[in-house]
ZAVOMI-988600 format. One record per residue (C-alpha): residue in one letter; x, y, z. Coordinates in steps of 0.2 Angstrom, whole numbers, plus 2048, in hexadecimal, padded with zeros to 3 digits. Layout:
<nodes>
AXYZ;...
</nodes>
This chain:
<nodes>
X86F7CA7FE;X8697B8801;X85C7B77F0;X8607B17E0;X86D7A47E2;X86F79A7D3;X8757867D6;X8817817C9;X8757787BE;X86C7797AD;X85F7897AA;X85478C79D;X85679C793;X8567AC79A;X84D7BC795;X8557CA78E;X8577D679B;X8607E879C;X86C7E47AB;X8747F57A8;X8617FC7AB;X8647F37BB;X8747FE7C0;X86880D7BB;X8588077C5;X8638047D4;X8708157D4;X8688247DC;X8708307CC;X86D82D7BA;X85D8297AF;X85881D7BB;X8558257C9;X85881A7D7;X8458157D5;X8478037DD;X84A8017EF;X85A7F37EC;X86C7FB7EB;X87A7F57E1;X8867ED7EF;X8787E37F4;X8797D77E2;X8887CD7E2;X88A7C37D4;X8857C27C1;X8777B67C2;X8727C07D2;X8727D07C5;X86A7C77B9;X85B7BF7C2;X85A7D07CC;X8597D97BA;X8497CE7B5;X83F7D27C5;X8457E57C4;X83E7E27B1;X8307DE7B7;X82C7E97C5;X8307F77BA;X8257F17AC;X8157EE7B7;X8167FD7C0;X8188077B0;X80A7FF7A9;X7FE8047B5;X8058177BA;X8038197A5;X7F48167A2;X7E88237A6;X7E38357A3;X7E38447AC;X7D58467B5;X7C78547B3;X7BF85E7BF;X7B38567CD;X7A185D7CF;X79A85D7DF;X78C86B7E5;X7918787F0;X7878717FF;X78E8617FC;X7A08687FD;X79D87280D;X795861815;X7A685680F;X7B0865816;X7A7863827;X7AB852827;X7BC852826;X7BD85B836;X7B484D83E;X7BC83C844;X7AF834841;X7B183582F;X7AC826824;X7B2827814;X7AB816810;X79B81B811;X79F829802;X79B8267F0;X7AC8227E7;X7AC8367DD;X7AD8407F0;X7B98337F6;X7C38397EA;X7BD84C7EF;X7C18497FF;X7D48477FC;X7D48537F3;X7CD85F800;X7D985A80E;X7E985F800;X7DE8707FD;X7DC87480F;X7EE86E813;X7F587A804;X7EC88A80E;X7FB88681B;X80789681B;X817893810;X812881807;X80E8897F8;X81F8917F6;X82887F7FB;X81E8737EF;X81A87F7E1;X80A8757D9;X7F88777D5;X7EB8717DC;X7E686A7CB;X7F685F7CC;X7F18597DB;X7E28537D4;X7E884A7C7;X7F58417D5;X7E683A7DD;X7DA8387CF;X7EA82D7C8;X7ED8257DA;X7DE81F7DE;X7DD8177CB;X7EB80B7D2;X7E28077E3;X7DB7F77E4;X7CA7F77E3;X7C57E77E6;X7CD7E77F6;X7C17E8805;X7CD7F280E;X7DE7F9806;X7D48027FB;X7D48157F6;X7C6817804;X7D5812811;X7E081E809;X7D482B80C;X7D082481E;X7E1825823;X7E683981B;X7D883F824;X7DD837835;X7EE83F831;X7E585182E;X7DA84C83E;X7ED849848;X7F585B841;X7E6863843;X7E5860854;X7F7865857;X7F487584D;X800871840;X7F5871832;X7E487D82E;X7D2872830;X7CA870821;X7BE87B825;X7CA88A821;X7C388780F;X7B188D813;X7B889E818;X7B48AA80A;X7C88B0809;X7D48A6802;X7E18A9812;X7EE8A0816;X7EE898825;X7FF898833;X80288D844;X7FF895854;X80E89985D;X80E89186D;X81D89687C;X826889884;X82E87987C;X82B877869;X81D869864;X82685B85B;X81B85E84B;X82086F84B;X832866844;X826861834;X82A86E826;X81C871819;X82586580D;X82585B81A;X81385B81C;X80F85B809;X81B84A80A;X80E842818;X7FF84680F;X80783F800;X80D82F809;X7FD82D812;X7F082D802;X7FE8227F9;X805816807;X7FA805802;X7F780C7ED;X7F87FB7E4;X7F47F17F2;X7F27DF7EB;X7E77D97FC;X7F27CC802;X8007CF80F;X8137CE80F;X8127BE818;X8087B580C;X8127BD7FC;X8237B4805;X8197A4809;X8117A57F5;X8267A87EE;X81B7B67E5;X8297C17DC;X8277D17E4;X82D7C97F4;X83C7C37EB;X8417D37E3;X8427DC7F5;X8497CE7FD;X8387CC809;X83C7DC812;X82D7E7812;X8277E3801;X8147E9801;X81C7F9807;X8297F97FA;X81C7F67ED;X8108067F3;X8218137F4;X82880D7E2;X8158107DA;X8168217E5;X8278257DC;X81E8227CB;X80F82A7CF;X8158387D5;X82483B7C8;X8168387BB;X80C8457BF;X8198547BE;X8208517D4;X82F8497CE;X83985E7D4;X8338567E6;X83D8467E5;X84D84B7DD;X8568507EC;X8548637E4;X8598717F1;X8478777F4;X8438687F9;X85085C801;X84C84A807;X83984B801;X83F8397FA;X847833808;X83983A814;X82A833808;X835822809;X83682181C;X82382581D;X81C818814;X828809819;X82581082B;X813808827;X8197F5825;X8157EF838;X8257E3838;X82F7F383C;X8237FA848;X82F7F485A;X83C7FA852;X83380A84E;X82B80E861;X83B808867;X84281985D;X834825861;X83481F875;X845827875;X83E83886B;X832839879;X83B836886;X845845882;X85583C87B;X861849871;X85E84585B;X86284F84D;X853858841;X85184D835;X85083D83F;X842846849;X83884C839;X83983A833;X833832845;X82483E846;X820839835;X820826838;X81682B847;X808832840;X80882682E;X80781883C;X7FA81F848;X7F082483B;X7F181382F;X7EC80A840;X7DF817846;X7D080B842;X7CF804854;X7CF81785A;X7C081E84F;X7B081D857;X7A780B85A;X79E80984B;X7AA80F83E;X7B8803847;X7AC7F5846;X7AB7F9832;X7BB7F6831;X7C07E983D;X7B37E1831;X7BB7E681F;X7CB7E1825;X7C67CF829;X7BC7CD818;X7CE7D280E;X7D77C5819;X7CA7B8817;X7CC7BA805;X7DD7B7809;X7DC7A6812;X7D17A4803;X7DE7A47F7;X7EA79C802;X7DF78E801;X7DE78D7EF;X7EF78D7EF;X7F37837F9;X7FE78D804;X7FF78D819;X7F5798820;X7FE7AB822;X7ED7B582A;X7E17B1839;X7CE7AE832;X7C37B683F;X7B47A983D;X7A67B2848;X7A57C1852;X7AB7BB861;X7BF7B9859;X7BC7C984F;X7B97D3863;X7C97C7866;X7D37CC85B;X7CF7DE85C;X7D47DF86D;X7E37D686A;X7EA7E385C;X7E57F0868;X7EE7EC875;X7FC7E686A;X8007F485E;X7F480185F;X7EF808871;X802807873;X806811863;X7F881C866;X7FF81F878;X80F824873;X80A82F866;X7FF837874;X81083A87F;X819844873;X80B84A86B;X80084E877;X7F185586C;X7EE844866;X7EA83F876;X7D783F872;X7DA833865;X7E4825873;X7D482787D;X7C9823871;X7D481386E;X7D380F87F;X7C1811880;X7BC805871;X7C77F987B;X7BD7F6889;X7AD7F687D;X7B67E7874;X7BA7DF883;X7A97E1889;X7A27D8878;X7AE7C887B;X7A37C688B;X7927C9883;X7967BE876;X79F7B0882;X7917B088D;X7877B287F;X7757B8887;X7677B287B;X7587B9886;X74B7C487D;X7527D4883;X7627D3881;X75E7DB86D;X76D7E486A;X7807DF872;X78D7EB87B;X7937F3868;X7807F7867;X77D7EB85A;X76F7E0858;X7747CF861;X7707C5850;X7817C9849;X78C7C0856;X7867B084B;X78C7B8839;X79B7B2831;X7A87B9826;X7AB7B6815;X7B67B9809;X7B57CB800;X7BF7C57EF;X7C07B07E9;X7D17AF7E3;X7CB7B07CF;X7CB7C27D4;X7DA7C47D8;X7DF7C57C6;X7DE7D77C6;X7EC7D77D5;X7FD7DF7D1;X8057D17CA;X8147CF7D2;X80D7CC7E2;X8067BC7DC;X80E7AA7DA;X8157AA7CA;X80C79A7C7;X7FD7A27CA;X7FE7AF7BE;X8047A37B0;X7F47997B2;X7FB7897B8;X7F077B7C2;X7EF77D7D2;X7E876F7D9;X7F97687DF;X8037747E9;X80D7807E1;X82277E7DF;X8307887D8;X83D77E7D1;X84778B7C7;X8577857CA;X85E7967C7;X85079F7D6;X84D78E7DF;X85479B7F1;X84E7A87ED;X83E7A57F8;X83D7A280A;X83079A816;X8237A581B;X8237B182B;X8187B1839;X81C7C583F;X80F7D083F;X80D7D882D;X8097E6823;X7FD7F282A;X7EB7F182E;X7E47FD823;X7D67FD816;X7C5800810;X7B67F980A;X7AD7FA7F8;X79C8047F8;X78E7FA7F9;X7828067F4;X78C8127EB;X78481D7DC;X7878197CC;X7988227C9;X7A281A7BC;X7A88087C1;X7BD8057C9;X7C77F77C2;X7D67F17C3;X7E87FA7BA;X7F07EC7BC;X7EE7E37A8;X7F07D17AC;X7E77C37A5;X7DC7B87AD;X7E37A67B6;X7D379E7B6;X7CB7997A6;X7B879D7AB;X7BC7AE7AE;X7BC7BB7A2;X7C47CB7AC;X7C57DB7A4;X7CE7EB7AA;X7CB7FD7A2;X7D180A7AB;X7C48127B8;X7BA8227B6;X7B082E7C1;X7A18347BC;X7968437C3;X78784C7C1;X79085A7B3;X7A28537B3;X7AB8437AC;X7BA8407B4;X7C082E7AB;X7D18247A6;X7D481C796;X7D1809793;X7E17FF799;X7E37EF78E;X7D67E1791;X7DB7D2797;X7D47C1790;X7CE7B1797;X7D87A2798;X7EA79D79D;X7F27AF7A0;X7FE7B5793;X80B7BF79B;X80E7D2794;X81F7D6795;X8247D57A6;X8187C77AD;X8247B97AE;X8327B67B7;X83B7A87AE;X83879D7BB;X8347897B8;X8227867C0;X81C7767C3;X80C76E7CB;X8147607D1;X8247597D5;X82174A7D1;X81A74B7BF;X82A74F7B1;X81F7507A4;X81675E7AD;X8267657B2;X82D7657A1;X81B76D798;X81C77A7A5;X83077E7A1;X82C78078F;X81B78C795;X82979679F;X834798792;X82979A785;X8247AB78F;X8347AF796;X8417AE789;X8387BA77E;X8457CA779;X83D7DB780;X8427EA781;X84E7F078F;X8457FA79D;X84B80779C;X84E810789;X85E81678C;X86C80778A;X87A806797;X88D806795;X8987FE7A2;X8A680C79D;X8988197A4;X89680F7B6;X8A17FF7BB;X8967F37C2;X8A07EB7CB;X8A67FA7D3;X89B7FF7E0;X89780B7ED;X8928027FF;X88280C804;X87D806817;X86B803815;X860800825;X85B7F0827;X8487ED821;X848801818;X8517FC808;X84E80C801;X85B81A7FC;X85A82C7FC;
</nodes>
């Protein structure tokens, strides 16, 4: 492992940190439960244990923070008519979930679990209520980021119910409208002769495990990419050595979530339901675009016949659909694509917003005017999704609609770039080949979020001079001599997935969403606040208790917000240097507890005795 090398020089004080919760977070058996992607025989050295320990600290304590504070949820009230219409629209493709007040959202996911728990046999493989499942929604989409203009709970729901759309067509799965029937049947695949379907390898756990991994694969999306978190030296990068660390985030918050909510029998290896883990694992990395090659390279070989054993194909067809379905925007019909090709941009041009505040290269393309936003369109299209969608389409052949109507919005793209480049201003010419009026090829893009908002961000993901409130009008540096390689430059590979969704601009009054994520503010004119969120309807209140308030000013960590790094503004001031040192450790040599309650004994597990566990490069996950 090449992070955390500590130069044989003079340190400030270190926190005290539970490197034996380490050995427990890491190991697949014990109380720790194997919750953190990193394995043992990855850490080297002591310092490397003990700078490990503090970032596993404080992942461990900012994810507990947010997973713990909330309530269970209570029912949702919406009419009988209304219920029917949602239902119908679940069946469609061109569903829109942005359009939806923030309360059927939430239906609506919940309605694609119902439907799918009509399927023959899934209620004897994961035995839980639909009320549970509830409350793992209602709980999930308290930790989704609203503020984001894409990787937002909306997205989640966009992307489970292109996955129900995929099985549906394949006949794997009931439609939703099985629920209008006046019978509560269950519902069983059609047997077809000839060669078995590939998703008929899916078992009902397995297909519980996507819809989970769906709903959940961006939940604490912070809004920024792994390239910028690498190019930032934000923590988070660190703690999973830049491999995948968005998608790392999403499964460990998944882990949490769902062992909080009484699905911790799904993850424990348990014999009714083996490799639900390791499956929901594969899924949601599967959505990190750096691995995407690697990943067609492997389903190429499915399709074209090549010999693999069961598990191996159940991942692959899992992968497939997460993928297809986290990228589907561009194959949804015109209009919604345009939606959001357009909430996309606005989150990454609050990005390069931020970047800019902080100095920081560049790690997004701005799309500036309509013309670049047709460009880049056709570019990811031809790049990543008609490809994808293609593929899919040859070993799935029922998804073959879907590749079409991906190839379809190409063309109508293309056709826009020469509208717009020839750019015909005469007076008939009122609308443009998207059926737009012709006035919006002259709007511009701007940012979504300004980087005060960002506050309310999982903190990890963020500088860590950022979230201690230092200046940043001079360019950020690290000069912990103990982390000073911890951080590398920043990538220029494609990064995590395209997948979001917008806030609702016209939204009834519902109860307002803010943040889980208890930080306090880094700019001293804000005064940010975060209770938990609610929903509220008509008859029903469905809410989440307060989480702690956070004040205005210079942000005082809680327990886990600093890192014990040495944050400067400047290289060249010392006395800057030296007031930021004692601000660091001031924060950072503070005795907490432990993170996890139960204290470890090296008689119980050597630590220096480990077991080698081969892990794929870029996964980082163990079973």
């Amino acid at each position: 492992m090449d992070i955390l090398q500590a130069p044989p020089i003079s340190q400030p004080r270190r926190r005290s940190v539970d490197v034996g919760g380490l050995s427990l977070a890491l190991g697949s058996q014990g109380l720790g439960q194997g919750w953190v992607g990193w394995d043992e025989s990855e850490i080297d050295t002591p310092e490397e244990r003990l700078l490990f320990a503090e970032l596993l600290s404080d992942m461990y304590n900012h994810t507990h923070t947010v997973i713990n504070a909330h309530e269970r949820s209570g029912p949702i009230d919406v009419s009988l008519d209304r219920r029917c219409q949602l239902i119908k629209s679940l069946d469609n493709w061109h569903f829109e979930p942005h359009k939806l007040p923030e309360h059927e959202v939430l239906y609506c996911s919940l309605v694609i679990f119902e439907a799918l728990f009509r399927l023959d046999g899934l209620s004897d493989t994961v035995p839980v209520s639909i009320d549970q499942v509830r409350n793992l929604l209602f709980n999930m989409r308290h930790v989704y980021r609203h503020q984001n203009s894409y990787h937002n709970f909306e997205h989640a729901l966009d992307v489970l119910q292109a996955i129900h759309m995929f099985l549906c067509s394949a006949g794997r799965v009931p439609p939703a409208s099985i629920l209008l029937e006046s019978d509560a049947r269950t519902w069983r695949p059609k047997q077809t002769a000839g060669k078995p379907a590939l998703v008929n390898c899916l078992t009902p756990c397995d297909l519980f495990c996507l819809y989970v991994a769906s709903i959940g694969h961006d939940v604490g999306h912070p809004g920024v990419t792994n390239n910028f978190m690498k190019n930032a030296q934000a923590p988070l990068s660190s703690l999973y050595d830049h491999n995948s660390p968005l998608e790392q985030l999403h499964y460990t918050l998944l882990l949490h979530i769902l062992r909080r909510q009484g699905f911790g029998f799904l993850l424990d290896n348990s014999h009714s339901t083996p490799h639900f883990r390791k499956l929901l694992a594969e899924t949601v990395l599967a959505t990190d675009m750096r691995v995407h090659a690697q990943f067609m390279g492997r389903f190429q070989r499915i399709v074209d016949g090549a010999e693999t054993d069961h598990w191996t194909m159940r991942v692959l067809v899992c992968q497939a659909l997460i993928k297809a379905a986290d990228i589907s925007n561009p194959c949804r019909p015109l209009n919604v694509s345009q939606h959001w090709a357009s909430v996309l941009q606005e989150e990454w041009t609050s990005q390069a917003t931020l970047e800019r505040h902080l100095h920081l290269s560049p790690s997004v393309k701005e799309e500036v005017d309509p013309l670049s936003e047709a460009k880049s369109q056709v570019w990811f299209i031809e790049t990543f999704a008609k490809p994808l969608f293609d593929l899919t389409a040859s070993g799935i052949p029922e998804t073959a609609e879907y590749a079409l109507h991906c190839t379809e919005n190409l063309a109508k793209w293309k056709a826009r770039i020469q509208s717009l480049t020839l750019r015909d201003d005469s007076p008939d010419s009122s609308r443009d080949t998207l059926g737009r009026p012709t006035h919006e090829r002259d709007r511009s893009f701007s940012p979504h979020q300004s980087p005060e908002d960002y506050v309310s961000a999982f903190p990890m993901a963020l500088p860590t001079a950022f979230r201690l409130g230092i200046d940043q009008s001079d360019r950020l540096s690290v000069h912990d001599s103990a982390t000073s390689d911890i951080l590398a430059p920043v990538l220029t590979d494609t990064d995590s997935s395209r997948a979001s969704s917008p806030t609702h601009p016209t939204a009834p009054s519902i109860g307002t969403l803010h943040s889980p994520f208890s930080i306090g503010s880094t700019f001293p004119t804000s005064n940010v606040s975060s209770p938990s969120p609610s929903i509220t309807s008509t008859s029903h209140s469905v809410g989440l208790s307060d989480a702690p308030s956070t004040r205005a000013g210079l942000l005082v960590p809680s327990h886990g917000d600093a890192l014990g790094l040495v944050v400067s503004g400047g290289v060249s001031s010392s006395e800057s240097s030296a007031a930021a040192i004692r601000a660091a450790c001031k924060v950072g040599v503070r005795k907490r507890p432990s993170f996890h309650r139960y204290s470890w004994s090296p008689g119980l597990r050597d630590i220096t005795a480990r077991r080698e566990v081969a892990i794929d490069a870029g996964q980082g996950v163990d079973s």
